[in-house]
C-alpha positions in Angstrom: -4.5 -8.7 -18.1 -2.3 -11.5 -17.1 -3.9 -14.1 -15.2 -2.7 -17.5 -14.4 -5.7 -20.4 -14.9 -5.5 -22.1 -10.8 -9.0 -22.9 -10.5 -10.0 -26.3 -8.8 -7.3 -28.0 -6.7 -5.5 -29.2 -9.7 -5.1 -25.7 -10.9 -3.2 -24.0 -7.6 -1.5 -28.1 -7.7 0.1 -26.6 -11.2 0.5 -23.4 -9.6 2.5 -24.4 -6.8 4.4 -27.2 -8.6 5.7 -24.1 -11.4 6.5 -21.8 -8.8 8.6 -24.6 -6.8 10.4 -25.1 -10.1 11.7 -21.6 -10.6 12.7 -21.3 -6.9 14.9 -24.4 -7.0 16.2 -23.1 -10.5 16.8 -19.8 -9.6 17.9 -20.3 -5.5 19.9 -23.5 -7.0 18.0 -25.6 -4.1 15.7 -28.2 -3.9 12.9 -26.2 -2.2 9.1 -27.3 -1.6 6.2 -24.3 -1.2 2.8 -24.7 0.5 0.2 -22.3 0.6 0.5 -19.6 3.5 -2.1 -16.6 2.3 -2.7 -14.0 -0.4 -4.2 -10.9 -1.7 -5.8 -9.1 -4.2 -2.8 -9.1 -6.6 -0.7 -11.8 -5.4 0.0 -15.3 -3.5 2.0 -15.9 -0.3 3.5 -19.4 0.5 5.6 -20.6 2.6 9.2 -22.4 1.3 10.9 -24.8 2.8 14.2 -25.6 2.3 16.5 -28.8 3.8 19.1 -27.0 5.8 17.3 -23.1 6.2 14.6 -21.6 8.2 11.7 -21.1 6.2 11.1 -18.5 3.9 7.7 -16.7 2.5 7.2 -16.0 -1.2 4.8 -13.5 -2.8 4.0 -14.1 -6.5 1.9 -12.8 -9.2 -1.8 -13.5 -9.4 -1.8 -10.8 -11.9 1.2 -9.2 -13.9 -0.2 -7.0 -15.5 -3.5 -5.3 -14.4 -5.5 -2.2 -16.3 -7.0 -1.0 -13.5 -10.1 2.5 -13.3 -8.3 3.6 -10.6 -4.5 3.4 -10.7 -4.1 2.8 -14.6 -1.6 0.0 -15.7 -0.2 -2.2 -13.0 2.8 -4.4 -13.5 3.5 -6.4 -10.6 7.0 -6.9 -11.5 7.6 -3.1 -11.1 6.1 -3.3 -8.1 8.5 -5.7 -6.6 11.6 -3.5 -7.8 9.8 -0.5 -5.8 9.3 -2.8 -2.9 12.8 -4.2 -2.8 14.5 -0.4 -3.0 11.7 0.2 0.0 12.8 -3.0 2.2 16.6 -1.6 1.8 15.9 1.6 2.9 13.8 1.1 5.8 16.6 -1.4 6.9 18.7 0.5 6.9 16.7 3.1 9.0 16.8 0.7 11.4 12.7 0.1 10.9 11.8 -3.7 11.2 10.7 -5.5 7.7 11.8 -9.0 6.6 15.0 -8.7 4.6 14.5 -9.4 1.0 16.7 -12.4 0.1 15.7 -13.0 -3.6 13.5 -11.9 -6.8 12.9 -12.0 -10.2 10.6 -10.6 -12.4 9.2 -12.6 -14.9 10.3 -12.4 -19.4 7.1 -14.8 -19.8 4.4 -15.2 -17.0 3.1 -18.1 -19.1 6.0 -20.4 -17.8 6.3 -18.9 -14.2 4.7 -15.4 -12.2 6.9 -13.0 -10.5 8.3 -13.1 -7.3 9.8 -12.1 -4.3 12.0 -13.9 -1.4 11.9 -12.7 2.3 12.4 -13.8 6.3 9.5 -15.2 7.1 8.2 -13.2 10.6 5.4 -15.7 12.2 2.5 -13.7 13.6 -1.2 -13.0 14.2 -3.3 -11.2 12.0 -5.4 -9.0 13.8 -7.4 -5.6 12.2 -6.8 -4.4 16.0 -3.7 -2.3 16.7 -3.4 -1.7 20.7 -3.3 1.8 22.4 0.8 0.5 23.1 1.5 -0.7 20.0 -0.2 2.4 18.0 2.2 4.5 19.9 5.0 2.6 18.5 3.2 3.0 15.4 3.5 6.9 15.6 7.2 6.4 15.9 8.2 4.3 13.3 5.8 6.3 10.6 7.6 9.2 12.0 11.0 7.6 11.4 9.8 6.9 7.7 9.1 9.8 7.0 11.9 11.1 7.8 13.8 9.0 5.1 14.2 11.3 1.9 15.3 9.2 -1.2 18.1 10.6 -3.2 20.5 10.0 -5.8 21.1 5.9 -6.3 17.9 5.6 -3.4 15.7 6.7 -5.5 15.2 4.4 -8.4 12.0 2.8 -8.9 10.9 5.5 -6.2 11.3 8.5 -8.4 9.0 11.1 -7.0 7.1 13.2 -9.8 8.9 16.6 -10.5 5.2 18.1 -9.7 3.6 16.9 -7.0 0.4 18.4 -6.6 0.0 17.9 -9.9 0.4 14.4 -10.0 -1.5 13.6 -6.7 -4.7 15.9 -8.3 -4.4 13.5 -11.0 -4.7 10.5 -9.1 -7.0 11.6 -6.4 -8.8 12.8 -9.7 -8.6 9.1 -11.2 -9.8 7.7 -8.0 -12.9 10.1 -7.6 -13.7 9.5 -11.0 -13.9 5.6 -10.8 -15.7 5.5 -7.7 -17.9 8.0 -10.2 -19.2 4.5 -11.5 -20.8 3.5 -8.1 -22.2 6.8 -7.0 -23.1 10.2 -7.9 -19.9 12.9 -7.8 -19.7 16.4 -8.8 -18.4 17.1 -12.2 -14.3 16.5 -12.4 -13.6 20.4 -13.3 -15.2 20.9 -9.8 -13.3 18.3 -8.4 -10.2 19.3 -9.6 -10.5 22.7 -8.3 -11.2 21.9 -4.7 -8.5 19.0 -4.5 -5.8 21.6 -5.9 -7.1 24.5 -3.8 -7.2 22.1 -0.3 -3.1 20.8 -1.4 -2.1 24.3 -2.7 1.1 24.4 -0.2 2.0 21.4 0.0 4.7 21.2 -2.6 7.6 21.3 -1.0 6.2 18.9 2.1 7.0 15.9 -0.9 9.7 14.0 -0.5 9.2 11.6 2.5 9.6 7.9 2.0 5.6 6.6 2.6 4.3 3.2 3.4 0.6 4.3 2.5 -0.7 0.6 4.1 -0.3 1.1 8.0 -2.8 -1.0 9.6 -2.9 -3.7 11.4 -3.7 -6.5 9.1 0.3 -5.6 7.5 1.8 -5.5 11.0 3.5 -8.1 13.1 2.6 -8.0 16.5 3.3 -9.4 19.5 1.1 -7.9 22.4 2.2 -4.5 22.6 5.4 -5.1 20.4 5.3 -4.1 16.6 7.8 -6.8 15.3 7.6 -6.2 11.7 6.2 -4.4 8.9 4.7 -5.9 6.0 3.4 -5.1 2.3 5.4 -2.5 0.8 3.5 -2.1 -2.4 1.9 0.9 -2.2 5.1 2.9 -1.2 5.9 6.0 -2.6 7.8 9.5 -2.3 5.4 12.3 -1.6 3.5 14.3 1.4 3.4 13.0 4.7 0.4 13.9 5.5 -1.1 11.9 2.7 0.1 8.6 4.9 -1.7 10.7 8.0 -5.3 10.9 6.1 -5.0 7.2 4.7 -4.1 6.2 8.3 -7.0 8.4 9.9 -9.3 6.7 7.1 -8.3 3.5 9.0 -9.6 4.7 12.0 -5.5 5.0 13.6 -5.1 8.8 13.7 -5.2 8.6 17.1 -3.9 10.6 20.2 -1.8 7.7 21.1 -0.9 7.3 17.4 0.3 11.1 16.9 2.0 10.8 20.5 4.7 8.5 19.0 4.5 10.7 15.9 5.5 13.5 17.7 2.5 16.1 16.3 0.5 18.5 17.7 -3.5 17.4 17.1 -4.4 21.3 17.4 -1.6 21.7 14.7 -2.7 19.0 12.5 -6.3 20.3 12.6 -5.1 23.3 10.5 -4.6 21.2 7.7 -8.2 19.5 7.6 -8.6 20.3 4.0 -5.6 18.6 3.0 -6.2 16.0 4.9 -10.0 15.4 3.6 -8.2 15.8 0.1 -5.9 13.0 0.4 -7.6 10.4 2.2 -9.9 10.3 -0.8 -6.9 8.4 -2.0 -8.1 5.5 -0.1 -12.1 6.1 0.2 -12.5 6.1 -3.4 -10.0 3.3 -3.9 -12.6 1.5 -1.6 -15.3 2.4 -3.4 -14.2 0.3 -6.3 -12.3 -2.4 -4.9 -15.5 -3.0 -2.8 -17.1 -4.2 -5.8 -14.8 -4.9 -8.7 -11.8 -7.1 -7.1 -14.0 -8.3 -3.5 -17.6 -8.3 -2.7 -18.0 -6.3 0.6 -21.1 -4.5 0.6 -21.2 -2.9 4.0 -17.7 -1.2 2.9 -18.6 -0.8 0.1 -21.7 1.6 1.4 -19.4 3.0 4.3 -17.0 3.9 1.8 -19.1 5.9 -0.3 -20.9 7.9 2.5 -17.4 8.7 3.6 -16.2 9.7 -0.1 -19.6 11.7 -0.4 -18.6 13.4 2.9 -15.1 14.5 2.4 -16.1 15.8 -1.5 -19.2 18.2 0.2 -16.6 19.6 2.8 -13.6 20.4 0.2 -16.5 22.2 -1.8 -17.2 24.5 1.2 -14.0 24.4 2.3 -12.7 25.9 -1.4 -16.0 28.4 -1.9 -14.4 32.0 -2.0 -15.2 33.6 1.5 
């Protein structure tokens, strides 16, 4: 793990100071950042520059991160994938702040990856109106309906076998939150995840956000304006974006009215659906208490993880 030293005021002074450096170098401008927010994995300032409107910047808090639940994380890989993603849902006529410059970093010792984009003022709000999670249907439906091909692809490569490689990592996943509470034994596992996603094979090759909720939307009142944090992206199953978003409490009617799906249809697929939004419970599990401390999510998280395991059992018992 990679993990710049900016304790203390004087330490996020030497951060900002070294980031403000390979901006100017790099955008060949004089440019000052402040602090805006951040994340888990990264920071996001704000630039100024003398004759421009003002831009954000995310950067590196961590390059490279060995992680239970996800394996090896390089954050400059991440920003390739999330650059290709910003293009494409551009182009798809989707609103997200155009990407207008990054680099990813040869030695993190002298200055972190980053990334360049418009800078959308907004609220940040965990609430996502009945209105605006119509319009939230819609543009999730319109993503999904962006298949990645040929030069698109690129960093978005979708694996040749999907339910294999989403069994692994819902696998993965169970198996870390393993650490934090009791789970059946992985052969088990394995069997009911594969059994609950048998037919979804040739559902995989939608463009997917995987982060829709409101804390990465801009909104104004009802108005979606933007959307933000395109790290999690991938190709794959569109109903694995449907069970992340239901496990963010946004599956709603007025959500799958903009999404244009039949709830009595959707229903059918409860076991796939309880199979892949483990890819989030678990995820919580962990998170919960190795990157934050949130202790009532933390317990939520497992009841729910708990929950979904005991009904792909039944649901995978021979009849």
């Amino acid at each position: 793990m990679m993990r710049a030293d900016v304790s203390g005021a004087s330490g996020q002074r030497a951060r900002l100071q070294r980031l403000q450096d390979a901006l100017s170098r790099h955008l060949d401008e004089t440019v000052e950042v402040m602090p805006y927010s951040g994340g888990v994995d990264c920071w996001v300032d704000i630039v100024r520059r003398r004759d421009a409107p003002d831009v954000v910047v995310r950067s590196a808090k961590i390059e490279r991160l060995v992680t239970r639940y996800d394996g090896l994380v390089d954050f400059g890989v991440v920003l390739e994938k999330e650059v290709a993603v910003s293009r494409l849902l551009r182009e798809a006529n989707i609103p997200t702040p155009a990407v207008l410059a990054w680099h990813r970093s040869s030695d993190p010792e002298i200055e972190p990856s980053w990334m360049v984009a418009e800078f959308v003022p907004h609220e940040t709000s965990d609430e996502v109106s009945p209105r605006a999670q119509v319009e939230l249907g819609g543009l999730a439906r319109r993503l999904h309906a962006i298949e990645p091909q040929g030069s698109d692809v690129g960093p978005l490569a979708p694996p040749a076998h999907w339910n294999e490689w989403i069994v692994q990592r819902l696998l993965m996943r169970v198996e870390a939150a393993g650490n934090y509470m009791p789970i059946p034994a992985s052969p088990v596992i394995r069997g009911a995840l594969a059994a609950a996603i048998e037919t979804r094979q040739s559902n995989a090759g939608s463009l997917l956000h995987l982060d829709l909720r409101g804390p990465n939307l801009a909104i104004d009142g009802d108005r979606i304006l933007a959307i933000f944090d395109l790290a999690n992206a991938i190709v794959g199953d569109p109903l694995l974006e449907l069970a992340r978003i239901r496990g963010c409490g946004l599956l709603t009617p007025e959500f799958l009215e903009g999404y244009g799906e039949d709830p009595a249809k959707l229903a059918q697929a409860d076991a796939a659906l309880d199979a892949y939004e483990l890819d989030l419970a678990a995820l919580l599990v962990v998170v919960s208490r190795e990157e934050f401390e949130d202790e009532s999510l933390h317990r939520r998280m497992v009841e729910r993880v708990d929950m979904l395991l005991a009904r792909l059992l039944r649901s995978s018992r021979p009849r």
